[in-house]
C-alpha positions in Angstrom: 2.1 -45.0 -10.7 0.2 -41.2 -10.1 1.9 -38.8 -8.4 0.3 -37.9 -4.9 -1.3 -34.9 -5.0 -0.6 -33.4 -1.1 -4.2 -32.4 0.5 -5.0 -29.1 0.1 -4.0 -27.3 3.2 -5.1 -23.8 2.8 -8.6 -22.0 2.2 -9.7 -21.2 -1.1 -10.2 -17.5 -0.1 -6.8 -17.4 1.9 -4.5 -16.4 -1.2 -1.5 -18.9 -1.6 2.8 -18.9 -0.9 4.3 -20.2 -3.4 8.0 -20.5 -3.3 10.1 -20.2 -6.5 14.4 -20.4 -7.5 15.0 -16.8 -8.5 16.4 -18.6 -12.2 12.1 -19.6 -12.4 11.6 -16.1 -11.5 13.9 -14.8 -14.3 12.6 -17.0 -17.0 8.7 -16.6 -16.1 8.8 -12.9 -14.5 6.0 -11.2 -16.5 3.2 -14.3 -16.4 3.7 -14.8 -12.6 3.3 -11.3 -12.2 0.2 -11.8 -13.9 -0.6 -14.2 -11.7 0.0 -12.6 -8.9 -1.9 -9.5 -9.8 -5.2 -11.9 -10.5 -4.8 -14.2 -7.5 -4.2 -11.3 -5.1 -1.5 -14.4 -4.0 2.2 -14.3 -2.7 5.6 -15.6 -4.6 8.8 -15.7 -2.3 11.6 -15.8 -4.7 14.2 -18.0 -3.4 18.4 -18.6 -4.1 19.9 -21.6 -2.9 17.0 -22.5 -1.3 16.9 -19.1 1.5 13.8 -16.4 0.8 15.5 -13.1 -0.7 12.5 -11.2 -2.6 8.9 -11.7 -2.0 6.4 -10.4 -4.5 2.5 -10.2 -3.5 -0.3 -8.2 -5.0 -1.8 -5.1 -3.8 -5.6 -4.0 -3.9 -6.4 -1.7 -6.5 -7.6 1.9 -5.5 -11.6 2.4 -5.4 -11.7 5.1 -8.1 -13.5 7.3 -6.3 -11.7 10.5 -6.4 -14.6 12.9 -5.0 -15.7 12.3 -1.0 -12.4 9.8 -0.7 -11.7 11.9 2.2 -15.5 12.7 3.6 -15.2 11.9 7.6 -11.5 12.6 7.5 -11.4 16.2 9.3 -13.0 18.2 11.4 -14.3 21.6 11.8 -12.4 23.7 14.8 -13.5 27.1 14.5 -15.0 29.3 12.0 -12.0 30.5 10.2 -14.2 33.5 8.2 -15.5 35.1 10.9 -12.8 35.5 13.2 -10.6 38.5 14.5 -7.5 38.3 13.0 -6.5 41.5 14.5 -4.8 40.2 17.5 -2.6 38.1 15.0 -1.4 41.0 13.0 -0.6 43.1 15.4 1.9 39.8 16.9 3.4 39.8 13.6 3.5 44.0 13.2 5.9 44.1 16.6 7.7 41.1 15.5 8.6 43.1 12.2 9.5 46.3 14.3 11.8 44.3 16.4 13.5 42.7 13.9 14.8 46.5 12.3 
């Protein structure tokens, strides 16, 4: 007689739990870290049955480096034109106080 195959519950896009005994985990480490990185899935490692460890995949970086940040600040005040005098002279009687 077949197995039963159990219908599948889950969404093809929605990446998949799967639960493993931490010995499976020791003895297949590298491929299903493998798979994990290609599935973009979820392993929970278990012992004696209870979750202790959960591995999952994380999205790899863009690799843009330049204009990562564009949008990210803001401009307060022009910081070349400005009169830094009033600044100095705080810090000039702070120096004479402190002598």
């Amino acid at each position: 007689m077949a197995p039963r195959v159990a219908p599948r519950t889950h969404s093809p896009r929605v990446p998949r739990v799967r639960e493993i005994a931490i010995s499976e985990f020791k003895t297949h480490c590298l491929r299903l870290i493998g798979e994990v990185m290609k599935t973009q899935g979820e392993i929970v490692i278990t012992r004696r049955g209870k979750p202790v460890a959960r591995v999952s995949g994380i999205k790899p970086r863009s690799g843009k480096i330049m204009g990562s940040r564009q949008g990210m600040g803001r401009e307060v005040g022009d910081i070349v034109h400005n009169d830094w005098s009033q600044l100095f002279n705080v810090l000039r009687e702070d120096g004479e106080d402190q002598t």
